[in-house]
MOPAC internal coordinates of N, CA, C and O (Angstrom, degrees):
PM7 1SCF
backbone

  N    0.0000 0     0.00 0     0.00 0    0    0    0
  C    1.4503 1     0.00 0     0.00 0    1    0    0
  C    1.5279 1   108.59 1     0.00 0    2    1    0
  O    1.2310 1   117.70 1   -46.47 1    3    2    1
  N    1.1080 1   121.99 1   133.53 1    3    2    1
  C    1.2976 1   130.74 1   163.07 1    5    3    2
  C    1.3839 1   121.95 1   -61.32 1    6    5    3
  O    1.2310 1   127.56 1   -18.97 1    7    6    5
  N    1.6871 1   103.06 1   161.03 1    7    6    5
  C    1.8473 1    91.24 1  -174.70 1    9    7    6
  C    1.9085 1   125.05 1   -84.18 1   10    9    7
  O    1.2310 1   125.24 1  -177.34 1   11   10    9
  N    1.5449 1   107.54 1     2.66 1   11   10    9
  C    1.5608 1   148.07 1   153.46 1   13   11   10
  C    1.5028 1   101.82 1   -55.36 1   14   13   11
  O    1.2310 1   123.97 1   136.87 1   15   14   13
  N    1.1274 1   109.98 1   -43.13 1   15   14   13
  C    1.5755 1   113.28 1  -162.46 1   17   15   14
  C    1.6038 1   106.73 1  -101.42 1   18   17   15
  O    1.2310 1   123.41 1   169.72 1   19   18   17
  N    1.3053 1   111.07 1   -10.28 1   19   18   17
  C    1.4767 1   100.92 1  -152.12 1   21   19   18
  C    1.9275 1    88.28 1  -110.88 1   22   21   19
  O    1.2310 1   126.23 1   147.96 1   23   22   21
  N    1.2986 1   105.63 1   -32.04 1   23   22   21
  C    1.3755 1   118.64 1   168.61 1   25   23   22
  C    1.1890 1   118.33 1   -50.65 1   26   25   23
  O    1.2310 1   123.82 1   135.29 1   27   26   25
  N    1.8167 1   110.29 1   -44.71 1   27   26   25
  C    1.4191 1   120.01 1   156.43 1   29   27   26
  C    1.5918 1   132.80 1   -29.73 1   30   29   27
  O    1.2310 1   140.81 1   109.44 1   31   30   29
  N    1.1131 1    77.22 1   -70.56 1   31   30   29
  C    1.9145 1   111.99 1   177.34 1   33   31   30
  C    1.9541 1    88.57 1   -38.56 1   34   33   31
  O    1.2310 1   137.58 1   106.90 1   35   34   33
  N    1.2909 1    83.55 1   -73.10 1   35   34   33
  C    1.9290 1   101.59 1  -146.74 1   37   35   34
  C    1.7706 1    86.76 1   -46.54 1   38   37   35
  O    1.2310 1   116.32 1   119.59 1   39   38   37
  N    1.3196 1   124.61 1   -60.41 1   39   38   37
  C    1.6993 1   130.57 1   176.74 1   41   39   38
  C    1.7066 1   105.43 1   -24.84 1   42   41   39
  O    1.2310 1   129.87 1   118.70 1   43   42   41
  N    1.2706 1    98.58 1   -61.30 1   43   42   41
  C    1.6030 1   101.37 1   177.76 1   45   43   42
  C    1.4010 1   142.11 1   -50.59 1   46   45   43
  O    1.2310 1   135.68 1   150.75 1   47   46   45
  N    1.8143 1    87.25 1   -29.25 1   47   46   45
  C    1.6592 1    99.45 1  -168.73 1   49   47   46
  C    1.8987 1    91.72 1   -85.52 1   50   49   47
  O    1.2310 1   126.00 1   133.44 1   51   50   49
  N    0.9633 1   106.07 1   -46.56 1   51   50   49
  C    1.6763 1   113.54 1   169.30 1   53   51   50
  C    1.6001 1   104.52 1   -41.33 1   54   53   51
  O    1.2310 1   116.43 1   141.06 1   55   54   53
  N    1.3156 1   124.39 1   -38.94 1   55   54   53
  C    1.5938 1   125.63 1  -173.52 1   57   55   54
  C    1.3239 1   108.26 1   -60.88 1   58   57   55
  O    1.2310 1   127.70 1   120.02 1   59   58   57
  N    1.4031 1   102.79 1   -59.98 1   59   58   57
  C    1.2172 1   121.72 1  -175.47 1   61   59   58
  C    1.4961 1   126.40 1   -61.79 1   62   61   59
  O    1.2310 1   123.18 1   170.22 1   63   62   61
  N    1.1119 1   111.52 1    -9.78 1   63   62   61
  C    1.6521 1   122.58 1   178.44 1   65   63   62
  C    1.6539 1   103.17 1   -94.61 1   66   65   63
  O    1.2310 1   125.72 1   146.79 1   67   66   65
  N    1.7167 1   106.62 1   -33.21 1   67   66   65
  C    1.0528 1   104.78 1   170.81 1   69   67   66
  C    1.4723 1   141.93 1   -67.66 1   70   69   67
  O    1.2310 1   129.73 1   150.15 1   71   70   69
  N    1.5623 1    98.84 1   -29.85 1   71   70   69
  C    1.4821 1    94.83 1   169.91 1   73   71   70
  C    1.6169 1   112.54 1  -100.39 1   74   73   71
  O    1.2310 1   120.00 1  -168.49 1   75   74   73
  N    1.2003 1   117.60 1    11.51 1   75   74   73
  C    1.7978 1   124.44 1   160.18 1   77   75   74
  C    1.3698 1   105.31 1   -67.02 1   78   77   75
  O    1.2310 1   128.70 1   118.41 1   79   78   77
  N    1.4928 1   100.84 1   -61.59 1   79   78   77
  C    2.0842 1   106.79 1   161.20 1   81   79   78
  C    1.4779 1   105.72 1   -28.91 1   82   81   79
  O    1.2310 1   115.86 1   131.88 1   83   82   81
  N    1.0935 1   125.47 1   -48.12 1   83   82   81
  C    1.8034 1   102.72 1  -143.66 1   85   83   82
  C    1.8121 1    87.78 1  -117.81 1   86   85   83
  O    1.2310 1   127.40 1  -147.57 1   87   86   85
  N    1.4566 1   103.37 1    32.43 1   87   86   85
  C    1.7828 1   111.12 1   168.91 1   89   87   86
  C    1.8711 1    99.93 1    65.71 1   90   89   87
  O    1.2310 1   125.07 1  -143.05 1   91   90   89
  N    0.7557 1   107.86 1    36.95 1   91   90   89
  C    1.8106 1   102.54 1  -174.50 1   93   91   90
  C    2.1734 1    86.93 1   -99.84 1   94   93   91
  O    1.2310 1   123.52 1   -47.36 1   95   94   93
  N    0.7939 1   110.86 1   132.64 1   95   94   93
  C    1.5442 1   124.13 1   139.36 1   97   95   94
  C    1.3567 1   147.78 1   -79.23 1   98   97   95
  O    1.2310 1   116.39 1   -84.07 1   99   98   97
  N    1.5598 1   124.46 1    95.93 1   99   98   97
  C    1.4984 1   150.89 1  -150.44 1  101   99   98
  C    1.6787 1    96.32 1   -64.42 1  102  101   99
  O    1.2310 1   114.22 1   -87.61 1  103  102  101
  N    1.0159 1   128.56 1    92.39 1  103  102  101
  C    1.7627 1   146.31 1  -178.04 1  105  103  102
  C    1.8841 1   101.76 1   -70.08 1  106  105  103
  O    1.2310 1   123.20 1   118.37 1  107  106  105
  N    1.2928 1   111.47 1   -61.63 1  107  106  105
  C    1.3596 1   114.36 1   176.25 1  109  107  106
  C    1.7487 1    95.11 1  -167.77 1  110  109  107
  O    1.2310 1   132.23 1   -13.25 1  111  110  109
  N    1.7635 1    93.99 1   166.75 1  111  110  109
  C    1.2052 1   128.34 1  -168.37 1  113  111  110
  C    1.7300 1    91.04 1  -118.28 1  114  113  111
  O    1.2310 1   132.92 1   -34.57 1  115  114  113
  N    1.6300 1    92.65 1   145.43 1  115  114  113
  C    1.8229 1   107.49 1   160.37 1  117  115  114
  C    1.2138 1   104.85 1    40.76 1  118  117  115
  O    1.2310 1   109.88 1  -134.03 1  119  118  117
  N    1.4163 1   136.59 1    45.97 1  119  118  117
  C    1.8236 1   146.40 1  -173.47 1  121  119  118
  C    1.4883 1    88.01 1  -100.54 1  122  121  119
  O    1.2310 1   136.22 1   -65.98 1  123  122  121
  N    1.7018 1    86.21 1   114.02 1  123  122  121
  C    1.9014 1   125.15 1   174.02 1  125  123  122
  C    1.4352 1    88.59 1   -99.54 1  126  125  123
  O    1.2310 1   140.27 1   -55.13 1  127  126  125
  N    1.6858 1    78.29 1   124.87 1  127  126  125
  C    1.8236 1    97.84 1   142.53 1  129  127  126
  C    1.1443 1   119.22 1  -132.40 1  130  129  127
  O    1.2310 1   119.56 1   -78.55 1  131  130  129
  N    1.6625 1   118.44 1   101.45 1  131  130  129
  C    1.3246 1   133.01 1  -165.52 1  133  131  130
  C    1.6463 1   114.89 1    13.74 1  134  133  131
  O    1.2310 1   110.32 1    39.89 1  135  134  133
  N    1.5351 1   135.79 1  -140.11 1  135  134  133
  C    1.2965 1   100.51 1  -173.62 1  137  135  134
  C    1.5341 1   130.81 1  -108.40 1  138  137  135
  O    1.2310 1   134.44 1  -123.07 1  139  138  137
  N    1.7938 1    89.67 1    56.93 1  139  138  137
  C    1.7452 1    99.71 1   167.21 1  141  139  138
  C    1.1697 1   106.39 1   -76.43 1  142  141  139
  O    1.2310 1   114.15 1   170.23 1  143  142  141
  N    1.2697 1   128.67 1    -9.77 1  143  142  141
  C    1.8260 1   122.99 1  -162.99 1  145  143  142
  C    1.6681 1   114.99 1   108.62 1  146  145  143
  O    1.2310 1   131.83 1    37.52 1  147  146  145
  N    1.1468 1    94.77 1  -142.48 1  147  146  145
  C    1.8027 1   102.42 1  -157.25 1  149  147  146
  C    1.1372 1   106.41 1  -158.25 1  150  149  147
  O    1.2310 1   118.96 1   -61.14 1  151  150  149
  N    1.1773 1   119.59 1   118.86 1  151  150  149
  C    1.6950 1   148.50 1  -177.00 1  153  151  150
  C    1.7701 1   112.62 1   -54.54 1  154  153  151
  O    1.2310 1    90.44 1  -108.59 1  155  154  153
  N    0.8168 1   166.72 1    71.41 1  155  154  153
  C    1.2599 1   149.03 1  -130.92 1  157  155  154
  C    2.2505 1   110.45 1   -69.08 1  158  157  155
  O    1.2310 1   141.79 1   144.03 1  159  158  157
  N    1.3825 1    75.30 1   -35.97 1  159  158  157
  C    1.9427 1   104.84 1  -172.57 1  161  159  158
  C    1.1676 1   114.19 1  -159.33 1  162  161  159
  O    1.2310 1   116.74 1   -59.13 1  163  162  161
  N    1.1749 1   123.80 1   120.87 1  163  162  161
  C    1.6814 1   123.87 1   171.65 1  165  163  162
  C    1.8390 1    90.77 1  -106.36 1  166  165  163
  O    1.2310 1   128.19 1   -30.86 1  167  166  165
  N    0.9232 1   101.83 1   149.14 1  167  166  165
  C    1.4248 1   112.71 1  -173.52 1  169  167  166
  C    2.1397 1   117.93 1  -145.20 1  170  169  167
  O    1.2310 1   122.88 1   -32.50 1  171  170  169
  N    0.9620 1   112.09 1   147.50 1  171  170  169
  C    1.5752 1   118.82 1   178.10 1  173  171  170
  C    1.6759 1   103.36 1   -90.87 1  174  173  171
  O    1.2310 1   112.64 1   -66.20 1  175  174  173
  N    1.6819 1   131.49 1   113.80 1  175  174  173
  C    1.1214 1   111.83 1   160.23 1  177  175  174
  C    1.8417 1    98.85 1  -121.22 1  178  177  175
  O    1.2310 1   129.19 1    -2.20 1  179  178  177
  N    1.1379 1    99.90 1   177.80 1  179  178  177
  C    1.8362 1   108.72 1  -169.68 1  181  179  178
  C    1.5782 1    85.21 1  -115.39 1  182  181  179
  O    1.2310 1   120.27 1   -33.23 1  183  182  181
  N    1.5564 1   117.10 1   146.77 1  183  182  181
  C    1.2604 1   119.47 1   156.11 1  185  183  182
  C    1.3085 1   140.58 1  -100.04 1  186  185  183
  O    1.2310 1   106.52 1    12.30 1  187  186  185
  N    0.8916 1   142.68 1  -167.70 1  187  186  185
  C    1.7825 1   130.61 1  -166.76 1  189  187  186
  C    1.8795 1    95.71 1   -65.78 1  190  189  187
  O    1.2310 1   119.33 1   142.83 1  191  190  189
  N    1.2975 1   118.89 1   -37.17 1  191  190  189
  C    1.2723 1   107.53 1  -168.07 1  193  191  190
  C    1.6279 1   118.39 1   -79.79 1  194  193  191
  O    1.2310 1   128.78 1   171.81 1  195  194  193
  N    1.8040 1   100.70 1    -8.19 1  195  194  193
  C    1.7081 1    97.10 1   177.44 1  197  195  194
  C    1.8591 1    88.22 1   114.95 1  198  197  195
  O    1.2310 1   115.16 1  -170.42 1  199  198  197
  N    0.7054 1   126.78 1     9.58 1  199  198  197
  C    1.8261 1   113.07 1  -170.22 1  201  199  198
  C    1.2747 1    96.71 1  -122.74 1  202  201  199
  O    1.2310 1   124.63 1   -38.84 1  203  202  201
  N    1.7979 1   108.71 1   141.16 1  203  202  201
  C    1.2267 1   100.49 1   170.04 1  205  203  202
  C    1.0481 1   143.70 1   -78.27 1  206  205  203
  O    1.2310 1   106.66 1   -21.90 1  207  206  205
  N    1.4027 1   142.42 1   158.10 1  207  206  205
  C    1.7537 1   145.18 1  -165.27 1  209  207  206
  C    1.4667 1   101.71 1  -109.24 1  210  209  207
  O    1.2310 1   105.00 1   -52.51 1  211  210  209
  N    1.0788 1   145.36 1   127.49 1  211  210  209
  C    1.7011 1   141.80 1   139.38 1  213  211  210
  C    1.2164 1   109.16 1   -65.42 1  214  213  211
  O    1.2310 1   116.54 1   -52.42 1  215  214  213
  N    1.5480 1   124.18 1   127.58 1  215  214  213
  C    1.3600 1   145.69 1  -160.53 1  217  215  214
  C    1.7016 1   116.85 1  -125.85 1  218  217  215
  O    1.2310 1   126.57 1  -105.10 1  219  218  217
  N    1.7216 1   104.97 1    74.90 1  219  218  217
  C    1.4202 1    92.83 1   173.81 1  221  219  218
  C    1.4919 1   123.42 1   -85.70 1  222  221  219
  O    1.2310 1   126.46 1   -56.44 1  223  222  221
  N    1.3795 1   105.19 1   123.56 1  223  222  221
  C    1.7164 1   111.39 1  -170.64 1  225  223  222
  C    1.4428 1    99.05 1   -97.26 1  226  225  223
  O    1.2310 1   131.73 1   -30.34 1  227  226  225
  N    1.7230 1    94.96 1   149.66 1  227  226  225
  C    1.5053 1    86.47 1   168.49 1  229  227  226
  C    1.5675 1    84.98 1  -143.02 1  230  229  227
  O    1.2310 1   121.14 1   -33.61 1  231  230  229
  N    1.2713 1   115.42 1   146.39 1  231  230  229
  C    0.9145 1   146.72 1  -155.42 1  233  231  230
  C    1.8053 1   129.55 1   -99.19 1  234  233  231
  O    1.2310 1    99.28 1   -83.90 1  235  234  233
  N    1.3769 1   154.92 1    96.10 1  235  234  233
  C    1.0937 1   144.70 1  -145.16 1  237  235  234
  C    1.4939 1   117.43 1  -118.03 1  238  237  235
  O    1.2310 1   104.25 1   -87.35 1  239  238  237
  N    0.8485 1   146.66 1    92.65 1  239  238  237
  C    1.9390 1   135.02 1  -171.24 1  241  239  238
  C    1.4390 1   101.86 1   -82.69 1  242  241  239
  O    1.2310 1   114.53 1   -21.65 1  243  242  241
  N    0.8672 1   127.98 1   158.35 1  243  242  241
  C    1.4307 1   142.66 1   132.64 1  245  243  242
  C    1.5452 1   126.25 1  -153.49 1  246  245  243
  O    1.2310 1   121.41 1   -16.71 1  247  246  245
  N    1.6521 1   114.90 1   163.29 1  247  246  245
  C    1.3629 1   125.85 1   162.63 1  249  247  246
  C    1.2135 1   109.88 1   -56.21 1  250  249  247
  O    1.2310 1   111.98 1   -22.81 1  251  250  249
  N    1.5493 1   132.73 1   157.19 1  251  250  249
  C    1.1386 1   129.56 1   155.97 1  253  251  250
  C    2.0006 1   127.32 1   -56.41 1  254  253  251
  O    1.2310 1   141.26 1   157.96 1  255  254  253
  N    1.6999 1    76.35 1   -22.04 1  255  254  253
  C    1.6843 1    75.99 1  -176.88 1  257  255  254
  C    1.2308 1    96.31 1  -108.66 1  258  257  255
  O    1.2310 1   111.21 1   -97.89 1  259  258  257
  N    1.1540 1   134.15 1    82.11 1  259  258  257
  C    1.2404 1   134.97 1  -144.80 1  261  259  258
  C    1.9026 1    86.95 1  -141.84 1  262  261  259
  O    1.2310 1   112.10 1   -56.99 1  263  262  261
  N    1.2878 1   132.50 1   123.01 1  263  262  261
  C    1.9020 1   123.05 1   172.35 1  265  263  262
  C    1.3374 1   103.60 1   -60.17 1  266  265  263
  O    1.2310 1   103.84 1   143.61 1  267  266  265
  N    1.4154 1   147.37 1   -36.39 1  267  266  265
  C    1.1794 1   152.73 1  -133.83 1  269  267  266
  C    1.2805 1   102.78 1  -122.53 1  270  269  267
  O    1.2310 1   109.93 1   -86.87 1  271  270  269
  N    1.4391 1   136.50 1    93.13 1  271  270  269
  C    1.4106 1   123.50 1   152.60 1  273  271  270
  C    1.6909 1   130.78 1   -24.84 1  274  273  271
  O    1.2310 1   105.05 1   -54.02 1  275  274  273
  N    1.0607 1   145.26 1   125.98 1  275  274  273
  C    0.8091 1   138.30 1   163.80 1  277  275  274
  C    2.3807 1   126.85 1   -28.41 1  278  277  275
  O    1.2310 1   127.88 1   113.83 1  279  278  277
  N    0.9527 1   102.43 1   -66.17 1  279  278  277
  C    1.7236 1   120.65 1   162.72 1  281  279  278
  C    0.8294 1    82.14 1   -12.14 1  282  281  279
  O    1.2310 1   124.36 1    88.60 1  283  282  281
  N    1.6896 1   109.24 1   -91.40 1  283  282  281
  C    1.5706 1   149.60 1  -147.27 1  285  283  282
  C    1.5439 1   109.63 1   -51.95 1  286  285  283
  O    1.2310 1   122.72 1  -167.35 1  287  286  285
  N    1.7240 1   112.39 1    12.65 1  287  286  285
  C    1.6281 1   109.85 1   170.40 1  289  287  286
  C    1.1978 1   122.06 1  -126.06 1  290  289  287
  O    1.2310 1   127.46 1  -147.59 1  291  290  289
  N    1.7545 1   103.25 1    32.41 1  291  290  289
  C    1.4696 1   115.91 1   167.26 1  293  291  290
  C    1.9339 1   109.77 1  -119.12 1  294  293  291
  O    1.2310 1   137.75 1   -88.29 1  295  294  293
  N    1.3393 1    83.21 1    91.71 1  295  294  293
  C    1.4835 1   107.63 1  -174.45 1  297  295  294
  C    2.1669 1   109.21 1   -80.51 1  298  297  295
  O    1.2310 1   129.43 1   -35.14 1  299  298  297
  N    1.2469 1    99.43 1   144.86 1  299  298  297
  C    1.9336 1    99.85 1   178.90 1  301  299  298
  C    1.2152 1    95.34 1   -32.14 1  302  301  299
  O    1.2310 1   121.69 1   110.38 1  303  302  301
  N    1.1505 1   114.37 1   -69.62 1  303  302  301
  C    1.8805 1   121.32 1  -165.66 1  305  303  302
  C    1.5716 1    95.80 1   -36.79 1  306  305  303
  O    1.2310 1   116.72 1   119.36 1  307  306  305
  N    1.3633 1   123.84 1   -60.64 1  307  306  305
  C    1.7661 1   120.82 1  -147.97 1  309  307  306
  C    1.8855 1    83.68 1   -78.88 1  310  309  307
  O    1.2310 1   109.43 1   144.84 1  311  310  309
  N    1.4602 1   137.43 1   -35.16 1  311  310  309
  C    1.3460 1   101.59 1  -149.90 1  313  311  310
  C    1.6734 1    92.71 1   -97.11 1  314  313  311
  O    1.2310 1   120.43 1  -159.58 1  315  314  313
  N    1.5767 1   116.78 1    20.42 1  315  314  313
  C    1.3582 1   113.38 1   162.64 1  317  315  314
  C    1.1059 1   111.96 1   -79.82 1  318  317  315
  O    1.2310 1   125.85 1   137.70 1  319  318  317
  N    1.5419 1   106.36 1   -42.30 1  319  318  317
  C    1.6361 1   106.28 1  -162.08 1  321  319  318
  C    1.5381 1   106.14 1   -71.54 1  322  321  319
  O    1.2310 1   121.34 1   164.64 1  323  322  321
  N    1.4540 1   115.04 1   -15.36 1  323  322  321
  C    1.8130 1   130.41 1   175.78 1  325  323  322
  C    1.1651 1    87.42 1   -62.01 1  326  325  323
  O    1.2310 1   112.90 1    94.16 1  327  326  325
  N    1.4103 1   131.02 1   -85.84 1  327  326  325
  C    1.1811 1   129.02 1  -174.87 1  329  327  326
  C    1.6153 1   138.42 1   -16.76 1  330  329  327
  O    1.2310 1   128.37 1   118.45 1  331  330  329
  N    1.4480 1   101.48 1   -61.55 1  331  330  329
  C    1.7657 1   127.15 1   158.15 1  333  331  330
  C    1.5775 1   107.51 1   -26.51 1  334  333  331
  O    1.2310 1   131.69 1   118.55 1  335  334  333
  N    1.2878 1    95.03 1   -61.45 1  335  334  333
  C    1.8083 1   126.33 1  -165.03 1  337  335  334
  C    1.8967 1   109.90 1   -62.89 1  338  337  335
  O    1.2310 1   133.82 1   141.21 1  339  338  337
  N    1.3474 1    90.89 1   -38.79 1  339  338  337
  C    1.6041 1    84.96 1  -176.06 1  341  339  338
  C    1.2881 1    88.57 1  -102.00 1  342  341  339
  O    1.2310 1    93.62 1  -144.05 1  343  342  341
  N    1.6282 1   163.05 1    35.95 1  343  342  341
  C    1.1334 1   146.63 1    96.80 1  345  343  342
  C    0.9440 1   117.93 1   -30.87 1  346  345  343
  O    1.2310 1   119.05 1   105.07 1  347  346  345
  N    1.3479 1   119.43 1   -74.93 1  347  346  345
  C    1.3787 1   136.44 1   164.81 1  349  347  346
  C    1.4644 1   127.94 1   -13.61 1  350  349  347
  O    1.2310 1   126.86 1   126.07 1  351  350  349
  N    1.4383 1   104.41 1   -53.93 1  351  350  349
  C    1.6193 1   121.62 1   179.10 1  353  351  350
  C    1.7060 1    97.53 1   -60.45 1  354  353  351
  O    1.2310 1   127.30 1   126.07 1  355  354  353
  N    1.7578 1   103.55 1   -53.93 1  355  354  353
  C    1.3543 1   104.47 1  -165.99 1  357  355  354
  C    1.5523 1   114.84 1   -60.71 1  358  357  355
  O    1.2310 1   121.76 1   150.43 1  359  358  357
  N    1.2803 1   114.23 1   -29.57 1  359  358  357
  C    1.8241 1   117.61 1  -168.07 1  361  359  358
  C    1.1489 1    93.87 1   -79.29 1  362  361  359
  O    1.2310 1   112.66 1   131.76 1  363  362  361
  N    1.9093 1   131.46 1   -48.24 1  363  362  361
  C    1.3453 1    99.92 1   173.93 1  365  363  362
  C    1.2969 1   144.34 1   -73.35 1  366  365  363
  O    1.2310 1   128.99 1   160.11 1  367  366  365
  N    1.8272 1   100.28 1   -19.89 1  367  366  365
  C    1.4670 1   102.06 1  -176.30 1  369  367  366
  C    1.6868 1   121.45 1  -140.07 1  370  369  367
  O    1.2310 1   139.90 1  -115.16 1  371  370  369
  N    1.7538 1    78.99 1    64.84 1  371  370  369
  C    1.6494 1    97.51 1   153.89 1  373  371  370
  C    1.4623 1   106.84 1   108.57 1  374  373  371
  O    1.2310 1   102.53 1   139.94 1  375  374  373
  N    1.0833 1   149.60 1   -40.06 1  375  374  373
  C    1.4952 1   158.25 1  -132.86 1  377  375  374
  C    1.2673 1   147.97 1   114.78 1  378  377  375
  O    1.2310 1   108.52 1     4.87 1  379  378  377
  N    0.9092 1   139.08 1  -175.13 1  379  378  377
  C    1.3884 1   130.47 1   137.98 1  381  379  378
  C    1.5321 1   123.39 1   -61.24 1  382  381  379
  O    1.2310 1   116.35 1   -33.24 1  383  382  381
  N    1.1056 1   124.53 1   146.76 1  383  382  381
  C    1.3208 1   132.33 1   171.45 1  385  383  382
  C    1.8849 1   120.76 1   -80.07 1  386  385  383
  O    1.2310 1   120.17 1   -35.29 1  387  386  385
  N    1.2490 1   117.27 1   144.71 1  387  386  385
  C    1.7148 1   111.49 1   170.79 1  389  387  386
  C    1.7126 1    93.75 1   -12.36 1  390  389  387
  O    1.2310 1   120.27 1    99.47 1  391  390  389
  N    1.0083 1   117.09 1   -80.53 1  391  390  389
  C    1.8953 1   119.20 1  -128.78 1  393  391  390
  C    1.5625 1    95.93 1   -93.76 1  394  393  391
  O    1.2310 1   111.60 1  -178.83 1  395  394  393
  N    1.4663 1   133.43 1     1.17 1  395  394  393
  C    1.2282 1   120.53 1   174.76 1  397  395  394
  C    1.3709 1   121.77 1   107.37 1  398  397  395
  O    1.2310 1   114.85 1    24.27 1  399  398  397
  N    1.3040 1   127.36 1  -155.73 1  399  398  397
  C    1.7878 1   128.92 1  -176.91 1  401  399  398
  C    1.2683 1    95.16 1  -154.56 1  402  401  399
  O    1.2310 1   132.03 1   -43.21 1  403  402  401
  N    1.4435 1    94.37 1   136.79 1  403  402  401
  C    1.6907 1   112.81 1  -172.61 1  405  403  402
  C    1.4661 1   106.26 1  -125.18 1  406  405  403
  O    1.2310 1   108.78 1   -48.90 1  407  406  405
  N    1.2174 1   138.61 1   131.10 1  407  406  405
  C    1.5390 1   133.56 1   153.02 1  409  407  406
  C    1.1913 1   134.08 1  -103.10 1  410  409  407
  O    1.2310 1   119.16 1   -72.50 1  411  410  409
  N    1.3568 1   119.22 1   107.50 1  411  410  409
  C    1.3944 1   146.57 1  -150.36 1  413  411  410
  C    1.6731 1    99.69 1  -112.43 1  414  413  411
  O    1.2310 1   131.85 1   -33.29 1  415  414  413
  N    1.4328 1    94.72 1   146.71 1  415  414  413
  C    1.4431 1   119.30 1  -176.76 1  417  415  414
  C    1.3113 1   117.01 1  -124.26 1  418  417  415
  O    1.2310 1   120.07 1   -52.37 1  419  418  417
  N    1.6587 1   117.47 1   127.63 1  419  418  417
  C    1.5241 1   113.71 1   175.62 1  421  419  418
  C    1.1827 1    89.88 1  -130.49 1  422  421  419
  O    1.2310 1   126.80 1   -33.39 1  423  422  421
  N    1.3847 1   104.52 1   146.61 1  423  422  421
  C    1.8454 1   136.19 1  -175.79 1  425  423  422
  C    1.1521 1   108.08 1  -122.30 1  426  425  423
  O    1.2310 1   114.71 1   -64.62 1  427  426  425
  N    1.5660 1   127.63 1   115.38 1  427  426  425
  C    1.4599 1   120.51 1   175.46 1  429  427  426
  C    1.6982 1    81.96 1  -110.08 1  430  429  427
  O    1.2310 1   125.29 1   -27.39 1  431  430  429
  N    1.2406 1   107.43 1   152.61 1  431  430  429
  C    1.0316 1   117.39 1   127.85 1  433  431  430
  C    1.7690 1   136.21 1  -153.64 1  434  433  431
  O    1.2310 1   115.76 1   -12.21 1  435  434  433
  N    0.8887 1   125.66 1   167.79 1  435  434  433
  C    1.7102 1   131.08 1  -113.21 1  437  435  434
  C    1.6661 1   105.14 1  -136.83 1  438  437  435
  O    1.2310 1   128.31 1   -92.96 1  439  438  437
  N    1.4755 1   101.60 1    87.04 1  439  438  437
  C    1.7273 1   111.45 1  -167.58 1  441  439  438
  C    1.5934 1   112.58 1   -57.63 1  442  441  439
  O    1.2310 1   113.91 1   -17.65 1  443  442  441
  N    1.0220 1   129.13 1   162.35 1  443  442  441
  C    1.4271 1   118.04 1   146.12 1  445  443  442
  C    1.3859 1   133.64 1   -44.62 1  446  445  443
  O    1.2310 1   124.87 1   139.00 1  447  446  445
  N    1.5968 1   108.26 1   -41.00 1  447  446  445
  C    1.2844 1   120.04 1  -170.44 1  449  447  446
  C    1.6541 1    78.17 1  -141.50 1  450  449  447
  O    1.2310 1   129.05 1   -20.43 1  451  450  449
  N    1.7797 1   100.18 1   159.57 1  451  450  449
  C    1.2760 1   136.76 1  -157.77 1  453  451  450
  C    1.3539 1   134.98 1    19.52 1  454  453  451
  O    1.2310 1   115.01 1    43.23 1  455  454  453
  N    1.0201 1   127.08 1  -136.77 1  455  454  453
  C    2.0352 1   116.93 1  -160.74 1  457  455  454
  C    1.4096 1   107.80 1   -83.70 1  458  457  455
  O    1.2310 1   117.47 1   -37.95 1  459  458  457
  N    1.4556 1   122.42 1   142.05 1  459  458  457
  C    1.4710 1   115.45 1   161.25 1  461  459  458
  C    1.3158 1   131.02 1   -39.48 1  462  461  459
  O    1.2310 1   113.44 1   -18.43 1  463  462  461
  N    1.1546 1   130.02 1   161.57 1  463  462  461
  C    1.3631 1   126.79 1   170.37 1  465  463  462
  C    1.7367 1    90.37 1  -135.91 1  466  465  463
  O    1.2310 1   139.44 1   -55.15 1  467  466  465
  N    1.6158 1    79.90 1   124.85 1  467  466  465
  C    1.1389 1   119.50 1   177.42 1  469  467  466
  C    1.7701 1   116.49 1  -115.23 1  470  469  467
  O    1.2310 1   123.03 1   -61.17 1  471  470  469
  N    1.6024 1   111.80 1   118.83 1  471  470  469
  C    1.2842 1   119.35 1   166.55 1  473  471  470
  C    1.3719 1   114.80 1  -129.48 1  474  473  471
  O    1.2310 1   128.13 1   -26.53 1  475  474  473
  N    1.8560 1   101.96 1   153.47 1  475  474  473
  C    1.3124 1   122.40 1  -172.53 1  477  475  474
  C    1.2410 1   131.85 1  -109.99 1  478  477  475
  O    1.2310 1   107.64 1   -62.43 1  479  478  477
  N    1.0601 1   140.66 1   117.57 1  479  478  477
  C    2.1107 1   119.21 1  -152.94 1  481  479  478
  C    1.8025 1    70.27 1  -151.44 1  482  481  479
  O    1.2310 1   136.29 1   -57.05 1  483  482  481
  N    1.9834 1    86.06 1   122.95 1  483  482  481
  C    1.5039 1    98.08 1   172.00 1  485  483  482
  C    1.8081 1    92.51 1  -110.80 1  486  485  483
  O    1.2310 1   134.89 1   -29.26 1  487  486  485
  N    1.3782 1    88.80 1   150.74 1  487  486  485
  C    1.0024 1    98.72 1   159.42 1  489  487  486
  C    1.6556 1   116.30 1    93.49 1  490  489  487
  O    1.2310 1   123.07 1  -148.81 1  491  490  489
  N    1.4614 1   111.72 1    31.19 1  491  490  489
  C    1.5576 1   113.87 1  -141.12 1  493  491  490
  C    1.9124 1    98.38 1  -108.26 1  494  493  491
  O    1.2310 1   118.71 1  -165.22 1  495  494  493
  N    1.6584 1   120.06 1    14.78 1  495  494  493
  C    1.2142 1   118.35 1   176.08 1  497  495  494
  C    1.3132 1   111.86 1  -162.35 1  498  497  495
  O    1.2310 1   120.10 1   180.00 1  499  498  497

């Protein structure tokens, strides 16, 4: 794996702790649908009323010295192809849920020195 790839990885595993934090349940990782792309996280969340939500995350790394904020790399184009993607999830596996499908964004990004900072913006397409 490259260090592009591995930065990837490490962003993800940080994602994924994050929405265990906020009671979300991790459904699948890296979910291909032939060549619409790749899911980063599909995830289970419940909504204020008790019903469940399908949660496609997509996921952002960066360096701190990085020009590009992390957020700032969910472009029209990418939160279509989100869109496409959690069809996709839904035609193969089963439906929509009670409370709907949400696409959520986490941004790590990754200081020189001390802990990532990691942010969460639901609802971002």
């Amino acid at each position: 794996m490259n260090a592009t790839g591995a930065l990837g990885r490490y962003g993800e595993e940080l994602a994924v702790r994050r929405l265990a934090e906020a009671g979300m349940t991790v459904l699948a990782r890296n979910w291909r649908c032939g060549r619409t792309g790749e899911i980063d996280i599909v995830a289970r969340d419940e909504d204020a009323g008790g019903g469940e939500v399908l949660v496609v995350c997509e996921v952002k790394t960066r360096r701190e010295d990085s020009f590009v904020h992390p957020m700032a790399a969910v472009t029209p184009v990418k939160a279509d192809r989100l869109r496409r993607l959690a069809a996709c999830w839904l035609e193969r596996c089963g439906g929509p849920p009670p409370g709907g499908v949400r696409i959520d964004l986490i941004g790590v990004v990754l200081p020189r020195r001390g802990a990532a900072v990691v942010e969460h913006a639901r609802g971002v397409a």
